[in-house]
C-alpha positions as a printed NumPy array, in Angstrom:
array([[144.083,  13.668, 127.357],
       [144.2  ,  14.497, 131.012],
       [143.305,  18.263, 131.243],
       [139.573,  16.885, 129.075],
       [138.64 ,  14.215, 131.115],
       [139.133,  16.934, 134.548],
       [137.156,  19.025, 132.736],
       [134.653,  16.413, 132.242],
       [134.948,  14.979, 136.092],
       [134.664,  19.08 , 137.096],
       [131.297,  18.894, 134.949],
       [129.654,  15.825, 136.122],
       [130.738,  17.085, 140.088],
       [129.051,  20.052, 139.89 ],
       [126.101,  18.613, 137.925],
       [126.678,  20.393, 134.548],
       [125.538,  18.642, 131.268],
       [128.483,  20.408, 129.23 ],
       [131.207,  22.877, 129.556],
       [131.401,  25.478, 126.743],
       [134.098,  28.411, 126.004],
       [137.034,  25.973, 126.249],
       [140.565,  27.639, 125.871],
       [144.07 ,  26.898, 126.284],
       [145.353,  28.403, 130.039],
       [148.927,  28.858, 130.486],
       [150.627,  31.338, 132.864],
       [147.303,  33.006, 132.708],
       [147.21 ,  33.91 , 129.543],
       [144.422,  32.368, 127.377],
       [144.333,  31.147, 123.783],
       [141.134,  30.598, 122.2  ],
       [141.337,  28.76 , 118.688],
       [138.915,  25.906, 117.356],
       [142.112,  23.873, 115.616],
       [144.833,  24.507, 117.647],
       [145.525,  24.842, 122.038],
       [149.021,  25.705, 123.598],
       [151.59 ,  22.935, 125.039],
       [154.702,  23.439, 127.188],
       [157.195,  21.28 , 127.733],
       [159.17 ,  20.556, 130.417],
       [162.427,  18.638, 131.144],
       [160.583,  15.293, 132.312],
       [156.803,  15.788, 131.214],
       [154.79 ,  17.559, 128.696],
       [151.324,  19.289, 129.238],
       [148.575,  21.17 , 128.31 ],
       [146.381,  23.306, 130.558],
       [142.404,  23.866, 129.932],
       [139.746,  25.796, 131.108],
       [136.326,  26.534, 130.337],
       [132.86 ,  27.469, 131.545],
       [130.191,  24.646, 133.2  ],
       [126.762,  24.811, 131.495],
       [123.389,  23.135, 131.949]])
């Protein structure tokens, strides 16, 4: 999945070891859940949108 691994290249940038609170972000509006993270759909492409915070 593409929005993980940025996450993951945004981590190892800034010199994090992990990156906690992760949520789903869409139209700025988050949703937190352990089992389940928002989607949209366009008329080509489908996507998901993360974000979450950089820890040592």
């Amino acid at each position: 999945m593409a929005a993980v691994k940025q996450l993951q290249e945004q981590a190892t940038a800034q010199n994090a070891t992990k990156v906690t609170n992760i949520v789903s972000y869409y139209k700025k509006n988050s949703m937190a859940s352990t089992k389940v993270y928002e989607c949209h759909a366009g008329g080509v492409i489908a996507g998901v949108a993360l974000k979450g915070d950089l820890a040592n």
